[in-house]
C-alpha positions in Angstrom: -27.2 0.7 -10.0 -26.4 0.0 -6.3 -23.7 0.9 -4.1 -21.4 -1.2 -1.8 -19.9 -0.2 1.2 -15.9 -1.6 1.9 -15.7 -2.8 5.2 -12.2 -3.7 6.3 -10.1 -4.7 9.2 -7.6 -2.2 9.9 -4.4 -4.0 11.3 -3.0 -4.7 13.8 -6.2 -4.6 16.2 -9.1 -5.6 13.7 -11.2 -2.6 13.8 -13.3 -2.2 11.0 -12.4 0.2 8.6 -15.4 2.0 6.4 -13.3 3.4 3.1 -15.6 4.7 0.4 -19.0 3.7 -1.6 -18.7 2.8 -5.1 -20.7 1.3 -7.6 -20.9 -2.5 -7.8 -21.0 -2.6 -11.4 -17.7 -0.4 -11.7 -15.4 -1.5 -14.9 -11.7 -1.8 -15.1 -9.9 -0.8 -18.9 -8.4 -4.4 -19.1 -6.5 -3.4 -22.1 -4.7 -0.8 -20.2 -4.2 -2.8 -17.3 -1.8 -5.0 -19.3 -0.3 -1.9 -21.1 0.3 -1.0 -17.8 1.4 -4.1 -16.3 4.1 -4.1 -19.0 5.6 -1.3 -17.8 7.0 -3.5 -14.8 9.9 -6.6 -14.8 8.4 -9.9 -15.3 9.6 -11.4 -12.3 9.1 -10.0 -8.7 12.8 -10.8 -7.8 13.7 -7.9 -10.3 11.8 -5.5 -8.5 13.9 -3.6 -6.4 14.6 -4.5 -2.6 14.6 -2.1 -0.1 16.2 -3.3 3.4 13.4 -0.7 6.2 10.4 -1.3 9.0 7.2 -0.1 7.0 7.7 3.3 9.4 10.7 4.0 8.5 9.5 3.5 4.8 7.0 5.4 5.2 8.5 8.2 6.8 10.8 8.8 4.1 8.4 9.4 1.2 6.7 12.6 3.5 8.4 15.5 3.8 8.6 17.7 7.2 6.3 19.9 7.3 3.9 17.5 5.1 -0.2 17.5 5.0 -0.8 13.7 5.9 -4.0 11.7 5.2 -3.5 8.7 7.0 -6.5 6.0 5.5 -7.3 3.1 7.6 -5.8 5.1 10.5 -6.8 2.7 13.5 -5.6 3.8 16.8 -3.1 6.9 14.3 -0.2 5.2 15.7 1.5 6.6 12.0 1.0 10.4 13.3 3.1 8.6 16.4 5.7 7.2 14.2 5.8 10.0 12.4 6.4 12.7 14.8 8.9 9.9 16.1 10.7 10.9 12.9 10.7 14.2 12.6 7.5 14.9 11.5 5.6 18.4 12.1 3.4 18.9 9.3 -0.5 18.5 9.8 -2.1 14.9 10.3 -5.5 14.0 9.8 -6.6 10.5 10.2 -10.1 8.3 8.7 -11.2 5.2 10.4 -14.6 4.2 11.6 -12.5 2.9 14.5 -14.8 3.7 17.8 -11.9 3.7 19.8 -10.2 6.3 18.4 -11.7 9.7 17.5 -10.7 10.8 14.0 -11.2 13.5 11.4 -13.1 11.4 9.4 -15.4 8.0 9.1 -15.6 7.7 5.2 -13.4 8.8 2.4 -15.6 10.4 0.3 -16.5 12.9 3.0 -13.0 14.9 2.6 -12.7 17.8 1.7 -9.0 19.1 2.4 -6.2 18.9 -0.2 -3.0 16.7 1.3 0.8 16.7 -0.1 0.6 12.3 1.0 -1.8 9.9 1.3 -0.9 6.8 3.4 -2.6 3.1 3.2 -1.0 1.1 5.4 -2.0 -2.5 5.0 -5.0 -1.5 3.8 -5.7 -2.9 0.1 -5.5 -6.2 0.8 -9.1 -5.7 2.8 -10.2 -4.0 0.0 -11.7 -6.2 -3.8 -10.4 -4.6 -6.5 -13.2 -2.3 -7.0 -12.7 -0.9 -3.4 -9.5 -0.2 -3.7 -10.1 1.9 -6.9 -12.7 3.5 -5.5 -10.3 4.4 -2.5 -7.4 5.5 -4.8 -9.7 7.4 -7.2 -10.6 9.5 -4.0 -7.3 9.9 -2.6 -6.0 11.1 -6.2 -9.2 13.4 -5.8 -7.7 15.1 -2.4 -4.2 15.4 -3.0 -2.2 18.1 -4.7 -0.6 17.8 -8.2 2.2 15.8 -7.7 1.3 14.5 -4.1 1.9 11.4 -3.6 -0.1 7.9 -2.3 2.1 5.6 -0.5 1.0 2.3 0.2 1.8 -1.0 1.9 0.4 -4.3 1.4 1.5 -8.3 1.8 4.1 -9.7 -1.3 1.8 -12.5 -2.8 4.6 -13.8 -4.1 6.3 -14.4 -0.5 7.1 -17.9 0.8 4.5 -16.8 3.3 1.3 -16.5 2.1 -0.1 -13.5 2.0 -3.4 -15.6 3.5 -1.4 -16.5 6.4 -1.1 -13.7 8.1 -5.3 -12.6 9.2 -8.1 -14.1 7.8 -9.7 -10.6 7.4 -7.7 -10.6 3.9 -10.2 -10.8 1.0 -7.7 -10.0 -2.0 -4.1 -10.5 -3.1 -2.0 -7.4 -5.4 0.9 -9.0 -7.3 3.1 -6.2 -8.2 2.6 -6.0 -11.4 -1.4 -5.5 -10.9 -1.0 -3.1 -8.4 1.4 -1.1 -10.5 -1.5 -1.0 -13.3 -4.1 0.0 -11.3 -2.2 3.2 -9.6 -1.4 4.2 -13.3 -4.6 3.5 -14.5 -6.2 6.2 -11.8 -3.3 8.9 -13.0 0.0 8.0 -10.9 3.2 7.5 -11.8 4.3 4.4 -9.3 7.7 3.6 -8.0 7.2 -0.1 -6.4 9.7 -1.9 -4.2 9.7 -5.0 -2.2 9.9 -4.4 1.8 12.3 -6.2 4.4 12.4 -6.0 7.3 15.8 -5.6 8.7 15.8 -8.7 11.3 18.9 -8.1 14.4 20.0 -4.7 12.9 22.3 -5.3 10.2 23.6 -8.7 11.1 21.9 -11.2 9.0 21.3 -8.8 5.3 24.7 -10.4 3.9 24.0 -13.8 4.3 20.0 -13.4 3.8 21.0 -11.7 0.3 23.2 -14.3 -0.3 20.7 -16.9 0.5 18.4 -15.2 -2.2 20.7 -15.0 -4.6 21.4 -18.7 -4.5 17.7 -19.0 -4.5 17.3 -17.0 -7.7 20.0 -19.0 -9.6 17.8 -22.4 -8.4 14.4 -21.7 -9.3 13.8 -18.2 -11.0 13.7 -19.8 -14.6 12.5 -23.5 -13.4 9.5 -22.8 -10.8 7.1 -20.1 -9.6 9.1 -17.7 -8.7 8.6 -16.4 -5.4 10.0 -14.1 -2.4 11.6 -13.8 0.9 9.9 -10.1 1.2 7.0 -9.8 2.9 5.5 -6.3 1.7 5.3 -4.4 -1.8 5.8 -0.9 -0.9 4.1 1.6 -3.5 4.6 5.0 -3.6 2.4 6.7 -6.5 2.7 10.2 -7.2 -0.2 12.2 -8.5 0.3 13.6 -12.0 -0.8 16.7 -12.9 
């Protein structure tokens, strides 16, 4: 059996992530992955919408005084935006990134135990096999009921999730990445991301816009998405 290593680009500077070795031949239980996928609304514009910038998003699923993993760290601009917050728990940050010095070059080397995980537009670097590897190992190092929080590009936006660097290699639709978490032991809370654009001005109209949007093509076309990001959180079960 050989092993593979994942090699990503870690945005926004393309620096080349190493995550974790895992075995090429690794299997997925594709009848719990639609059990699991069931779980979820059958359309992404029933997923909940959530109005934040990805800090802010993530900032609210860690708690103070927090132990923080940060995977795919880059130049650990999250312990930045973090502390920013209100953050003053313990960071530790993995990256192969050379031009940044971090706590650690390759998942599988950790050791410590963490209350949150973070990925931030990570898993769409990552094949599918990757990115179980990677959550397998980050269920491995948190605590009972710590929690994985994730970011990654909405497939199902009206901008493709191709668009944006050609470093991406895989797409998650919602319902996929909500199967895979529980598959690896998580219960997942999922949420489409928007950014607010102005401040507040434009959400009225922009919902509205959607709205009329749903009523249009939800039952007659593809149905797709003015969010760009699916924000995961994934909480470690006991």
């Amino acid at each position: 059996m050989g092993y593979s290593t994942a090699t990503v680009m870690a945005d926004p500077d393309l620096m080349p992530t190493t995550i974790v070795k895992r075995p090429r031949d690794a299997r997925l239980d594709w009848s719990l992955l639609a059990e699991y996928r069931a779980e979820v609304p059958d359309a992404i514009l029933r997923v909940p919408l959530r109005w934040s910038t990805l800090y802010d998003a993530f900032a609210s699923e860690v708690a103070p005084t927090a132990r923080v993993l940060d995977v795919g760290a880059n130049n650990r601009e999250m312990d930045r935006q973090l502390r920013a917050r209100g953050f003053r728990g313990t960071y530790r940050s993995m990256d192969v990134s050379s031009g940044t010095a971090h706590d650690y070059v390759d998942l599988a080397d950790v050791q410590e135990t963490f209350d949150v995980v973070t990925l931030k537009e990570v898993a769409e670097h990552l094949t599918i096999a990757e990115l179980r590897a990677a959550v397998d190992h980050a269920r491995r190092v948190l605590v009972p009921g710590g929690r994985l929080v994730l970011s990654t590009p909405n497939p199902h936006c009206v901008v493709s999730w191709q668009a944006w660097d050609m470093t991406h290699v895989q797409h998650y639709p919602y319902q996929d990445l909500h199967a895979l978490l529980r598959l690896a032991g998580f219960e997942v809370r999922i949420t489409r991301l928007a950014e607010p654009i102005f401040g507040l001005g434009l959400r009225l109209p922009l919902r509205l816009l959607q709205h009329a949007y749903r009523l249009v093509h939800v039952h007659c076309f593809r149905p797709t998405d003015f969010a760009g990001t699916l924000f995961a959180v994934a909480t470690r079960i006991a």
